[in-house]
N, C-alpha and C positions, 0 to 999 in steps of 0.2 A: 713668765709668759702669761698675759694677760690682754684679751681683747676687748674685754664691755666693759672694764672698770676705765673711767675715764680720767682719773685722779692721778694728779702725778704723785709719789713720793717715793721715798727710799726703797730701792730695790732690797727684797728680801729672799737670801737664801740660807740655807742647813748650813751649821755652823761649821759642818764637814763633808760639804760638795767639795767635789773636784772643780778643777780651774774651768776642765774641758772635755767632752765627753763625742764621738763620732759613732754613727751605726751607715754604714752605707752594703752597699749589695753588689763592686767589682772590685777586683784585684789592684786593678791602676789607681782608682781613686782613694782604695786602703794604703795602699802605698803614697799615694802624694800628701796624706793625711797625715803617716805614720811620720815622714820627713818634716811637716810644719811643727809637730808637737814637740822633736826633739830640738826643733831651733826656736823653740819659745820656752822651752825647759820646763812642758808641761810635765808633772810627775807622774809615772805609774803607765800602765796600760790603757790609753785613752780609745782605740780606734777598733772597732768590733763589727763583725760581718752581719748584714740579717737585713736593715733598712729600717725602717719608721715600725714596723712591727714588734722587731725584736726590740727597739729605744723604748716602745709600750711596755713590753715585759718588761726591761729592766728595770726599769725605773720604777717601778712598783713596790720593787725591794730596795731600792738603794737610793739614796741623796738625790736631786736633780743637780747638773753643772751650772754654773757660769754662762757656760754657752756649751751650747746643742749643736751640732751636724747633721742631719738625719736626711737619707737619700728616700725619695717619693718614687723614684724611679717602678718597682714592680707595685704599690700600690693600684687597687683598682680603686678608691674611694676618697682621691688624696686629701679633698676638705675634711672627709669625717673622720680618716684617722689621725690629723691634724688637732683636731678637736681633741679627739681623743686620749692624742699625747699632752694637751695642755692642762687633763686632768691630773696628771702627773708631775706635773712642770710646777715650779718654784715660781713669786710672780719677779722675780730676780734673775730669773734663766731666761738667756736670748737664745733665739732660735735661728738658724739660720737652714734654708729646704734646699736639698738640691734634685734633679730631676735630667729627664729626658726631651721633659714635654718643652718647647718655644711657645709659650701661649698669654700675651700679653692677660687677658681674663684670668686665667690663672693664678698668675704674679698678684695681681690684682685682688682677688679672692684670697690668697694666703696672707698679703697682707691683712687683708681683714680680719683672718683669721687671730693675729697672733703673730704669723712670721715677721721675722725684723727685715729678713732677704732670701732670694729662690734666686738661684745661680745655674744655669745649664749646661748640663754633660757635654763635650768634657769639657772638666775644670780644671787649670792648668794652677800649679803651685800657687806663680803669684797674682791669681784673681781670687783665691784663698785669701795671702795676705792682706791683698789693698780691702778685700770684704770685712776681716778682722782691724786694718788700722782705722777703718772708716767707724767700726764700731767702736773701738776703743777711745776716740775722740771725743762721739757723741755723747760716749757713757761718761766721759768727763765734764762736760758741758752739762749734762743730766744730774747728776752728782751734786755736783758743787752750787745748785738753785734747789735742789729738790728736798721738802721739807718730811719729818719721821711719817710714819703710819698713825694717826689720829683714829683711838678705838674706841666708842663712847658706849657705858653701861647704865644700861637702866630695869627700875624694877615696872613691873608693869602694875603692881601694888604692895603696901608695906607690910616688911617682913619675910618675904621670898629669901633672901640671900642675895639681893645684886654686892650689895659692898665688899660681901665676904668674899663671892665669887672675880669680883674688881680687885682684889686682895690677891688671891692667888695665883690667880690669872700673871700678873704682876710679875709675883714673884717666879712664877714657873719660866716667863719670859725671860726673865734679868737671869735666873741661876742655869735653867737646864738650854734654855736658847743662847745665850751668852751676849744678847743686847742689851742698850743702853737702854732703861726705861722712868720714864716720869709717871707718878701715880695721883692725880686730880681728886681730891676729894672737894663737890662744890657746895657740900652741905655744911655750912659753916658754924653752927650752932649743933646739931644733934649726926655728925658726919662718924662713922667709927673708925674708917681705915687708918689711921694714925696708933688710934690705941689697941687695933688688931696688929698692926704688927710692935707692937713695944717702943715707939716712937714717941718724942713730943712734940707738939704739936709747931707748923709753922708759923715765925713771928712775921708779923707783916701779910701775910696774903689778903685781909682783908684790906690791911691800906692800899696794897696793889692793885685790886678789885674797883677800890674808891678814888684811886687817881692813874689812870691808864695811862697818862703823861710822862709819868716816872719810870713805865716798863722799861725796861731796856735787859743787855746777856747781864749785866752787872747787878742788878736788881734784884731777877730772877734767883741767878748764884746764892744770894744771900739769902733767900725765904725758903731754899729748897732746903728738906730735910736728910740726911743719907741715913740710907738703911744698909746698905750695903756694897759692893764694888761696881753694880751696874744697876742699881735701883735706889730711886729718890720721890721722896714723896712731901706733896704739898695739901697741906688738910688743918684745920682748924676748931677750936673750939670757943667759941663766942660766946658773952654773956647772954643768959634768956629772957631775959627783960628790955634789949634792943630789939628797935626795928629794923633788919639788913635791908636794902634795896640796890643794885649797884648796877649800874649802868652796862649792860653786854657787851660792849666796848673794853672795858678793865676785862672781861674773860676772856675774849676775843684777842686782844693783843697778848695776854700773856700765851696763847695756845700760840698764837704763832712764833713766840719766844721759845717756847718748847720745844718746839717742831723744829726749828733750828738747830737743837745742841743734842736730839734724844732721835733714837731710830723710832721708837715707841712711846707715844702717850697717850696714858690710858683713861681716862674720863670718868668719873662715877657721877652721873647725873640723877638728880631726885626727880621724879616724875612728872613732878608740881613746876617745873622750873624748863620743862623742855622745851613748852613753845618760847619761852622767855628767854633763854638762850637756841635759838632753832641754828644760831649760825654756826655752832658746833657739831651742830647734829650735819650740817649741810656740807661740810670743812671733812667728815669724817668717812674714812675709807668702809666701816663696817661697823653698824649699830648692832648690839644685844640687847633684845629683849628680855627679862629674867621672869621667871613668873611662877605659878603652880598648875595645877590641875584643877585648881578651883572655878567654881560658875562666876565669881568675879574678875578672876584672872583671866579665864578664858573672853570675856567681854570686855576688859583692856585693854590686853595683846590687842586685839581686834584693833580698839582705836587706835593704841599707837602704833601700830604696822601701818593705820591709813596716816598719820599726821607725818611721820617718815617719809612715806616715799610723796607726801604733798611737800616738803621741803627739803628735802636730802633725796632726790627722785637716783642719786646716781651710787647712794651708798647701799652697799650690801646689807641686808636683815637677818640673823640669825638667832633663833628664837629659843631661849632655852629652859627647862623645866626643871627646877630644882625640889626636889621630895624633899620640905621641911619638915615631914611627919611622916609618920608610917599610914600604909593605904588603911582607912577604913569602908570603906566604900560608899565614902560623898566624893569621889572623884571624877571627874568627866571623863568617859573615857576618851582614847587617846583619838581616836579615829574621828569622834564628835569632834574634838578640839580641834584635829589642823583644820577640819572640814570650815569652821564657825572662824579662823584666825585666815585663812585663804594660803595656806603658805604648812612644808611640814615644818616639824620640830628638828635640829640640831642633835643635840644630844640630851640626855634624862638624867640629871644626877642626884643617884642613890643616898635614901635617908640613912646615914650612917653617924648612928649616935658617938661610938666609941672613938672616932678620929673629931667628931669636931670635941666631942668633952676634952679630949688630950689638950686641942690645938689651942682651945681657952684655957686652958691650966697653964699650959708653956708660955701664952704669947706671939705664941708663931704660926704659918699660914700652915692648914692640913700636911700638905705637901712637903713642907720641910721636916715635919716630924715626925708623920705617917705616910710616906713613901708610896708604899705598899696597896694602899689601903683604896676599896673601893670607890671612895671621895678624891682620892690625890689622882688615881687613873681618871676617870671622868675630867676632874679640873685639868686634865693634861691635855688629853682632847681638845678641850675647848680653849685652852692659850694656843694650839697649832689653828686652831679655825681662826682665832683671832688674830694672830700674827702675822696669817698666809704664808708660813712655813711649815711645808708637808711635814707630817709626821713620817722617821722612818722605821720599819721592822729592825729589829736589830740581828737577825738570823735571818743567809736566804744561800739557797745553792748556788755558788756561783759556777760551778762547775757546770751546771745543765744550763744557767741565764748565757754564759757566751762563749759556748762551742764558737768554734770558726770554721 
């Protein structure tokens, strides 16, 4: 459920949402609800009393679905708690409102909102169904054009950690999310993510890069590197005494190659290289800025936050603070910074010497090795921002979430 992003792509939900999820507030409607779920052989206990308030609470704790029901009916505020619930909501959950109210303005409004459909009381079984086959059509027609989620990382200056955090990021997506994901290294000479994660390097991306002609799914297949059952990585290492220069064209078609065959592609872009590839940046669902605390960094972010939303006006910014060092106190503080960047920080990840020492001895990203470890929780965070797949609690009372 997603209303300002305007990008189409891959609907994205928990890799353990339910099919289908109902909160309404009468008896009839719980019943013609409870009859639709068993003749679509939805599993489990879908349909729960309470309305759009109680769908707010639960969902707080628990996966978003598929698709949402949620009756507006005793709401007194239905646009805001609308809002509300889409904080909740997966951008892969359809929603669909039911109500009381007859009010074309309305219908109108909730579209805008987010809602896919507002159906009014009463709802008889099969304006349920034809509501559902009508969605399950479109969702197929949306599908089968609609290209992955395009995630582009950038440092705001060298040595922050974007690659490493483009690294785990990555990887937290492919093993604990369970999507398909491609990993872009576009620094073709001095690029690390190949030899972060124990990989060699791919043969051909530069040739690909130098003749966008030749792209095609066949091409790709062959320069991609696997690292593992749902992640694949393209990164290079080029002599240092050539000149690269390659037409953004060759990047550009291979993204879109990507986008094809991956729910996720993750982009590690070098900083020096943004306006020169901006079409990535404009292609992409949600930029990360990586940065520090520093008076440079802070004066970076700054520009690249303004060259983003001058070219990518419709992608999300999400700005993140990587502690490469322990505080001494040249740090800006935090408050000065969103102030000077126009925009807060995301999340803050923790200098933790003893997970990345591990993570460089093993070859492998924090996360896979150090679990536990104040760096892999932080990196976990930030692959659900990027994803746009809610993170969920994995403990919550259900007993008190849905009395009936």
């Amino acid at each position: 459920m997603a209303a300002t992003n305007n990008l189409v792509e891959t609907p994205v939900l928990h890799p353990e949402a339910d099919p289908f999820l109902a909160f309404v507030s009468d008896d009839v409607t719980h019943e013609t609800l409870d009859l639709l779920a068993k003749q679509q052989q939805w599993p489990g206990k879908a349909v729960f009393s309470g309305g759009v308030a109680a769908a707010i609470e639960a969902l707080g704790s628990r996966p978003a679905p598929g698709l949402l029901i949620v009756d507006l009916t005793d709401s007194q505020q239905p646009l805001a708690d609308v809002h509300n619930l889409a904080e909740v909501c997966d951008i892969g959950t359809t929603v669909i409102a039911i109500g009381a109210v007859n009010d074309v303005q309305l219908f109108r409004a909730l579209l805008d909102a987010g809602v896919t459909d507002y159906l009014v009381k009463p709802v008889t079984f099969e304006a349920f169904e034809r509501a559902i086959h009508s969605l399950s059509s479109a969702k197929a027609k949306t599908e089968e054009n609609s290209p992955g989620r395009l995630i582009t990382i950038v440092g705001a200056r060298g040595g922050v950690g974007a690659s490493t955090l483009a690294v785990n990021s990555a990887w937290l997506i492919a093993n604990e999310q369970k999507r398909r994901v491609a990993l872009v290294d576009v620094d073709l000479q001095f690029g690390t993510v190949s030899l972060s994660l124990d990989v060699e390097p791919s043969r051909g991306f530069r040739e690909a890069l130098e003749n966008p002609e030749r792209i095609d799914e066949l091409f790709v297949a062959s320069v991609l590197v696997h690292e593992g059952d749902n992640l694949y990585v393209l990164g290079a290492e080029e002599a240092l005494d050539e000149t690269l220069a390659f037409d953004p064209q060759g990047l550009h078609r291979m993204l879109v190659e990507l986008r094809r065959n991956f729910e996720c592609v993750i982009l590690d872009l070098p900083r020096g290289l943004a306006l020169r590839y901006y079409e990535a940046l404009e292609k992409s669902a949600i930029v990360a800025v990586v940065t520090d605390f520093s008076l440079v960094g802070m004066r970076d972010s700054a520009r690249l936050r303004s060259l983003i939303r001058s070219v990518a006006p419709r992608a999300k910014i999400s700005v993140l603070v990587n502690r490469t060092r322990p505080e001494d106190g040249s740090d800006v503080p935090r408050s000065a910074f969103e102030e000077a960047i126009g925009m807060p920080i995301d999340e803050i990840i923790p200098y933790d010497r003893k997970a990345i020492a591990f993570a460089n001895r093993s070859g492998k990203p924090a996360p896979a090795v150090m679990t536990g470890s104040a760096l892999a929780k932080a990196c976990r965070k930030i692959s659900h921002i990027l994803s746009g797949v809610k993170a969920v609690k994995k403990s919550f009372p259900l007993i008190k979430l849905f009395k009936q």
